[in-house]
C-alpha positions as CSV (number, residue, x, y, z in Angstrom):
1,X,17.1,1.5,-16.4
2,X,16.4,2.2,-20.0
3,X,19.4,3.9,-22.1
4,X,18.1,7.4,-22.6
5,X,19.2,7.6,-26.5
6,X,20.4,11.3,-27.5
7,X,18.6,13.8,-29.5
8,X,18.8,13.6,-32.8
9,X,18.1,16.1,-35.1
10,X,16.5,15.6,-38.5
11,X,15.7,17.7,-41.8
12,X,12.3,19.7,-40.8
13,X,9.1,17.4,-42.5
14,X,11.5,14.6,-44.1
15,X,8.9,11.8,-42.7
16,X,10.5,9.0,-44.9
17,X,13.6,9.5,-43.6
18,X,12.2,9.9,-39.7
19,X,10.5,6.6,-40.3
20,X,13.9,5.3,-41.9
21,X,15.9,6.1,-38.7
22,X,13.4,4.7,-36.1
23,X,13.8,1.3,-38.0
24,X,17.8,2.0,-37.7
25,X,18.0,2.9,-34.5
26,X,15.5,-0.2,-33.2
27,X,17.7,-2.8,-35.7
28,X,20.7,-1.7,-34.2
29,X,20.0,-0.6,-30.5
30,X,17.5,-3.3,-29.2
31,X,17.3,-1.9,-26.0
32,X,16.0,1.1,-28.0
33,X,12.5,-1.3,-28.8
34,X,11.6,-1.7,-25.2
35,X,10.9,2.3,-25.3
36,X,8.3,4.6,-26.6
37,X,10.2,7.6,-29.1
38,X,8.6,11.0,-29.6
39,X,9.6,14.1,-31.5
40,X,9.3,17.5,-31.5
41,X,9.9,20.2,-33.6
42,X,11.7,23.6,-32.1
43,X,11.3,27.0,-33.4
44,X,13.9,26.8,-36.3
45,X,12.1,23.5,-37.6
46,X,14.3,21.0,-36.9
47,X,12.8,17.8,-35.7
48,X,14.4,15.7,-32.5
49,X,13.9,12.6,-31.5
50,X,14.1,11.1,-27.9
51,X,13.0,8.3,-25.7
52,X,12.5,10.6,-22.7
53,X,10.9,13.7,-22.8
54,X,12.4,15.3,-19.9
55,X,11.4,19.1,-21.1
56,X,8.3,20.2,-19.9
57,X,8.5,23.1,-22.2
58,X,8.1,21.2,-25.2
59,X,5.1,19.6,-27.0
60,X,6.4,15.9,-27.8
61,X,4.7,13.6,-30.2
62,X,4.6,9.7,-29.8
63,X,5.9,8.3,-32.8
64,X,6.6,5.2,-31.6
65,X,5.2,3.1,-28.6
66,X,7.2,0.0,-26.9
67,X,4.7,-3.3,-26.6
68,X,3.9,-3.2,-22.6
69,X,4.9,-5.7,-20.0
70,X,3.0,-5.6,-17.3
71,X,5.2,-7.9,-14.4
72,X,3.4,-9.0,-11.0
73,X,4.8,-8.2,-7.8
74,X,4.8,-10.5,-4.7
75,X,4.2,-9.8,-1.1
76,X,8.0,-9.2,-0.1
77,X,8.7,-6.6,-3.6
78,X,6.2,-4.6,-1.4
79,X,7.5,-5.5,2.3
80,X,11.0,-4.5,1.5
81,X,10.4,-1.3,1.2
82,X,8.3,-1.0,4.6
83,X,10.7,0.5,6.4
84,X,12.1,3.2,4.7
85,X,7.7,4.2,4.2
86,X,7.3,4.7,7.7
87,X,10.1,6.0,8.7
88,X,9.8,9.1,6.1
89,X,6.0,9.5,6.5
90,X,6.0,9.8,10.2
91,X,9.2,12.8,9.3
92,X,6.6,14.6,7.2
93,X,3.5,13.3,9.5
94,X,2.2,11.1,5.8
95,X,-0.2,8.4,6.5
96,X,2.2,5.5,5.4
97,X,-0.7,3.6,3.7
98,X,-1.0,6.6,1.3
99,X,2.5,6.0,0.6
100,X,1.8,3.3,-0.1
101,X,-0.9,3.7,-2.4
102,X,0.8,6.1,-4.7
103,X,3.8,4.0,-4.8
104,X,1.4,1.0,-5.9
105,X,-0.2,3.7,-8.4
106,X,2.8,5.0,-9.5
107,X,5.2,2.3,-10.4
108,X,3.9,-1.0,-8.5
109,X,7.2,-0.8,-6.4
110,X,9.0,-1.2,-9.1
111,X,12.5,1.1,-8.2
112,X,13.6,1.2,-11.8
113,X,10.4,2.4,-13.5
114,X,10.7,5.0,-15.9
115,X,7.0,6.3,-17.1
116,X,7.1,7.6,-21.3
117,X,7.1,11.1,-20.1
118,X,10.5,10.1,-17.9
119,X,9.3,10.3,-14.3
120,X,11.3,7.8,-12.0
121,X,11.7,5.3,-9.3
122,X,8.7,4.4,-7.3
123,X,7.4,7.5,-6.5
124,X,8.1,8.4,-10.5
125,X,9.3,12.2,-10.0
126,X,10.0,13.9,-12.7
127,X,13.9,14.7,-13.0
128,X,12.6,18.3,-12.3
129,X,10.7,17.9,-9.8
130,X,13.7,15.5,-8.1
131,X,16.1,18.6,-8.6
132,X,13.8,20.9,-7.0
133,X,13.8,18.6,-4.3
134,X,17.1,17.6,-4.2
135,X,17.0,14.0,-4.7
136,X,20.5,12.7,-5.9
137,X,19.3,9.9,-7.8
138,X,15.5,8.9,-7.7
139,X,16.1,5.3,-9.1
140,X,17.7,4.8,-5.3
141,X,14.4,3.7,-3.2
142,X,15.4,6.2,-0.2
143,X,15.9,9.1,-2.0
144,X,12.9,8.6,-4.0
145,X,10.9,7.7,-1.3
146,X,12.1,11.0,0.6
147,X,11.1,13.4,-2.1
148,X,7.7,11.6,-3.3
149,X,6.9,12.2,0.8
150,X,8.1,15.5,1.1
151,X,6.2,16.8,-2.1
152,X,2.9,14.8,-0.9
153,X,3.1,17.3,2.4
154,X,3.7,20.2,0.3
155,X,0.7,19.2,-1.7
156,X,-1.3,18.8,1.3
157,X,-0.5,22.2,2.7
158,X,-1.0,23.6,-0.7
159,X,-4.4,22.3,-0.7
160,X,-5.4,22.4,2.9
161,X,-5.1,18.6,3.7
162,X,-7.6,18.2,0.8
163,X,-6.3,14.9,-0.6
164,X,-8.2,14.4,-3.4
165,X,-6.7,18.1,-4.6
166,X,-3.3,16.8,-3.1
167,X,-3.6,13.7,-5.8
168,X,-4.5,15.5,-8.8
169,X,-1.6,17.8,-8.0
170,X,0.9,15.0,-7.6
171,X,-0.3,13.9,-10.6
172,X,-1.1,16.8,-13.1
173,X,0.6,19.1,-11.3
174,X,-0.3,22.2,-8.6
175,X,-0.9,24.8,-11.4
176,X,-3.5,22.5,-13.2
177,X,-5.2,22.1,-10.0
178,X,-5.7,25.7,-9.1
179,X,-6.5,26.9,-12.6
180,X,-9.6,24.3,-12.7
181,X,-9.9,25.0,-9.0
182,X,-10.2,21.4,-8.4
183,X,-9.8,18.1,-9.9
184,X,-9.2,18.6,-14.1
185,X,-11.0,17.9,-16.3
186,X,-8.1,15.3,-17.6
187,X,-9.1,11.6,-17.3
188,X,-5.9,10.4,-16.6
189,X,-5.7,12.5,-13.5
190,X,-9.1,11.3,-12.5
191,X,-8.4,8.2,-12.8
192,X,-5.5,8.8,-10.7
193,X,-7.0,9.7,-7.7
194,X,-9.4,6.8,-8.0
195,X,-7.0,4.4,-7.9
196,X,-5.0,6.1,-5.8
197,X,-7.9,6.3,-3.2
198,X,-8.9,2.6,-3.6
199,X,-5.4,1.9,-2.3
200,X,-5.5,3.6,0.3
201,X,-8.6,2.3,1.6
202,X,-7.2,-1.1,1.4
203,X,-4.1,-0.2,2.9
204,X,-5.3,1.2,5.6
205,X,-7.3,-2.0,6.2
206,X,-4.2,-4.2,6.2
């Protein structure tokens, strides 16, 4: 898991000095170069910096973005986690291969994933999105697993076992979804179900 490093504040448009402490903080924190840093400015004008923006209320900018590793998985990183996918998708009646699929999308069943904009854990919920559904700790594979599942059903319900509507909800959220009344118009998010889709598919084939 990736330190989350603390807001800092900083003197409102004082870019020298912004670009000054970014090459501070990744000289004396290298954990703090394997991690993207954005900033946002609040009402007074004071600019804060952070590696995870966890508010959805604020606009963040990426100021800084980690070099990518992009590590394969082998047959048993996905095996291992078998049994705790069927046993919660046959509690919420969830096709286990779509669990699958969005797990594959989501983090590549990678338990420790943290996405730039903070989501977690293999189903990458956002920390409030775990609180709402009271996961503990969503780096812990179960309690991930239990609240991805239980806000896929949601989503299908919401959207009337639509899942291509249930996707771009999981991914952009429920509001986007009915605003546009359908997929956005966001790439990312079409994209998303793509994927998401192809997995299945091949999942279900297995």
């Amino acid at each position: 898991m990736l330190p989350m490093l603390p807001a800092i504040e900083i003197p409102r448009n004082n870019f020298i000095w912004i670009i000054s402490l970014l090459a501070l903080l990744l000289f004396v924190n290298p954990l703090a170069s394997h991690a993207d840093i954005y900033k946002y400015v609040d009402n007074k004008g004071t600019i804060h910096l952070t590696n995870v923006p966890t508010n959805p209320q604020v606009d963040y900018v990426l100021v800084y973005r980690e070099k990518r590793v992009l590590f394969s998985i082998k047959a048993n990183d996905v095996a291992k986690y078998d049994q705790i996918i069927n046993r919660t998708a046959e509690k919420y009646n969830v096709d286990p291969a779509l669990v699958k699929a969005v797990i594959k999308t989501e983090s590549n069943f990678n338990h420790r994933a943290v996405s730039p904009k903070g989501a977690r854990g293999l189903m990458q919920l956002m920390p409030s999105t775990a609180y709402a559904l009271q996961v503990p700790d969503s780096f812990q594979p179960e309690n991930n697993v239990e609240g991805g599942v239980k806000y896929l059903r949601y989503l299908m319900e919401l959207f009337r076992n639509d899942l291509s509507l249930a996707l771009a909800a999981y991914n952009a959220g429920e509001n986007a979804v009915i605003k546009h009344r359908g997929i956005p118009p966001y790439r990312e998010t079409q994209n998303y179900v793509q994927r998401v889709l192809s997995q299945y598919h091949q999942y279900r084939r297995q």
